[in-house]
MINU-825131 format. One record per residue (C-alpha): x, y, z. Coordinates in steps of 0.1 Angstrom, whole numbers, plus 2048, in hexadecimal, padded with zeros to 3 digits. Layout:
% residues N
XYZ/...
***
This chain:
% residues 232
ACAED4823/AA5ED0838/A9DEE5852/A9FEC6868/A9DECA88E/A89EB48A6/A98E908AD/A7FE758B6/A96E5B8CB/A8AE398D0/AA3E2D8F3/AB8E128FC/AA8DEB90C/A9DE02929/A86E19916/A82E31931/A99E4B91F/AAAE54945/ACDE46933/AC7E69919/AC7E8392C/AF0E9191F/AE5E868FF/AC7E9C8FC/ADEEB6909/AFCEB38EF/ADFEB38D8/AD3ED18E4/AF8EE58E7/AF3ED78BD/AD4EF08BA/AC1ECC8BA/A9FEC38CC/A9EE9F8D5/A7BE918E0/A7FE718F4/A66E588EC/A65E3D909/A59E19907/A3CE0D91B/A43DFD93B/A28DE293C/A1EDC9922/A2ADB6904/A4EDC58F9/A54DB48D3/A5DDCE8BC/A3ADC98AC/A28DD38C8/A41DF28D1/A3DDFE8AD/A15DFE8AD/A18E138CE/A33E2A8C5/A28E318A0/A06E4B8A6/A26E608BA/A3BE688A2/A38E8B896/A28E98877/A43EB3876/A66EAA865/A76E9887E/A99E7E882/A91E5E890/AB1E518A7/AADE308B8/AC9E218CF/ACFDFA8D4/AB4DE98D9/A9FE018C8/AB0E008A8/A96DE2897/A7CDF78AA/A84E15894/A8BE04874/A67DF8874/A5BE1B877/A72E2A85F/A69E11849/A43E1784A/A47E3C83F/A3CE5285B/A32E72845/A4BE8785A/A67E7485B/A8BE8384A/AA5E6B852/AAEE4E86D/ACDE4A887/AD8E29893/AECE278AE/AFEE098BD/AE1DF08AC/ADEDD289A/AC0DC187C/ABDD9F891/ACAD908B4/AEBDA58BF/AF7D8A8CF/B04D618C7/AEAD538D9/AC9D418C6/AA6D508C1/A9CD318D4/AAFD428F2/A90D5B8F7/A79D42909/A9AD3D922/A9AD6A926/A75D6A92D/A76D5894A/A79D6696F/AA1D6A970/AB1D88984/AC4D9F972/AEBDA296F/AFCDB798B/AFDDDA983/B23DDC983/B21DBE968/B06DD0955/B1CDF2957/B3DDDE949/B2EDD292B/B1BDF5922/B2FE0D930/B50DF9933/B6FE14935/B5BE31934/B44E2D956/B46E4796B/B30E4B98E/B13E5F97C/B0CE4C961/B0CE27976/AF4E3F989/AE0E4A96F/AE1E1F95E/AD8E0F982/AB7E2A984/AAEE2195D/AAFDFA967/A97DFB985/A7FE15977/A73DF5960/A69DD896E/A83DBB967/A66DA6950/A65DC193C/A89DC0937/A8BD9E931/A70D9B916/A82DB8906/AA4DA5904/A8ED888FA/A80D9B8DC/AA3DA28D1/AADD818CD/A8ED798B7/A90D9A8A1/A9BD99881/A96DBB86B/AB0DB5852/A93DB1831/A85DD583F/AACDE3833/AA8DE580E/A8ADF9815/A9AE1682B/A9FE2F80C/A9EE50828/AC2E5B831/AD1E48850/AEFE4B865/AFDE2E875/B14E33893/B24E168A2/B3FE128C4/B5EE088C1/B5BDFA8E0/B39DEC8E2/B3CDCC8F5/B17DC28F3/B10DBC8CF/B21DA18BB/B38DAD8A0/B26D9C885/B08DAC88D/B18DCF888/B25DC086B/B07DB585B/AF5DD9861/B12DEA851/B15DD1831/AECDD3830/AEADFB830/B08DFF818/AFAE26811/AF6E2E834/B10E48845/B22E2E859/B3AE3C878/B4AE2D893/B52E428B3/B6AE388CF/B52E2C8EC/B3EE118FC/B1DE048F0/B07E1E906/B1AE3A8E9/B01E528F1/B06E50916/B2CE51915/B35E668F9/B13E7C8F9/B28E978E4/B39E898C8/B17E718C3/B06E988C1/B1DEA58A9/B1DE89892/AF8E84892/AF6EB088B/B0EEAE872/AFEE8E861/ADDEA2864/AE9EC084F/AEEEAA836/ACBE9E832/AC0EA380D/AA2EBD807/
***
């Protein structure tokens, strides 16, 4: 076992981290420190660009790196680079390329001025059974803290990511959880990061594709009891 604390998490497509808050605190109830790493507002959002901003923050302690969604390519091309402190990765709800049936070609179509879904729609397809009037609170402040470009060149760059080489190099210890319920990313998807990461810790919890939102404990335990685990 490592002496493994301090979580770096990488959040969901609106990368302001407001969506963590029970998260952090089941974390924390785990004897857990989660340090929130939020995405910048302005600017070019390919993973690329995210990765060259994000990378001088991560710690040089020993540290988790947890990425959520759309931050899960994001955090595979950290991990992959070797950050000197890094122990092990989670992955939760993710995908290695486009979650979704629809071409790369589509991202031209995304990056054009197109108003978002309602945010009952939104909250049906991430939240579906399990929203509850705090946390469609809590998702309607996340989506207009960020301006709506900057949300669609993010769901742009996730149609035109594809991580899936970076996989055979991911030799650190990762955990994998995936919904049940998730009614955002395409089966295969989930399927292809499972069959990719055969020696990955694999688990799927009862819940919605915002997991960490809806089922902020059992996504704590599993990721504290994964991290006991972590090899020396």
């Amino acid at each position: 076992m490592i002496d493994v604390t301090n979580v770096v998490m990488l959040p969901g497509l609106d990368g302001t981290g407001l969506l963590s808050t029970r998260f952090v605190e089941a974390m924390q109830a785990q004897g857990l420190g989660v340090q929130v790493l939020p995405m910048p507002a302005q600017g070019p959002q390919d993973y690329a660009t995210l990765a060259s901003i994000l990378r001088p923050h991560l710690p040089a302690s020993p540290f988790v790196l947890l990425a959520e969604s759309f931050a899960g390519p994001l955090a595979i091309e950290l991990a992959v680079a070797g950050p000197p402190g890094l122990r092990g990765l989670v992955l939760s709800t993710t995908f290695a390329r486009r979650p979704v049936p629809l071409p790369a070609a589509s991202a031209r179509i995304l990056t054009q001025a197109w108003p978002l879904p309602p945010l009952a729609l939104i909250a049906r397809l991430l939240l579906g059974q399990w929203r509850t009037r705090t946390n469609l609170r809590e998702l309607g402040l996340a989506i207009t803290q960020v301006p709506a470009a900057t949300l669609r060149r993010r769901a742009a760059a996730t149609l035109q990511v594809d991580v899936r080489a970076l996989l055979p190099e991911l030799v650190l210890p990762t955990l994998c959880l995936h919904a049940r319920q998730d009614r955002l990313l395409w089966p295969p998807s989930v399927a292809e990061l499972q069959a990719l990461l055969p020696d990955a810790r694999h688990v799927s919890l009862q819940g919605p594709h915002l997991l960490l939102q809806a089922r902020a404990d059992a996504a704590a335990a599993e990721v504290a009891a994964w991290m006991k685990t972590l090899p020396p």
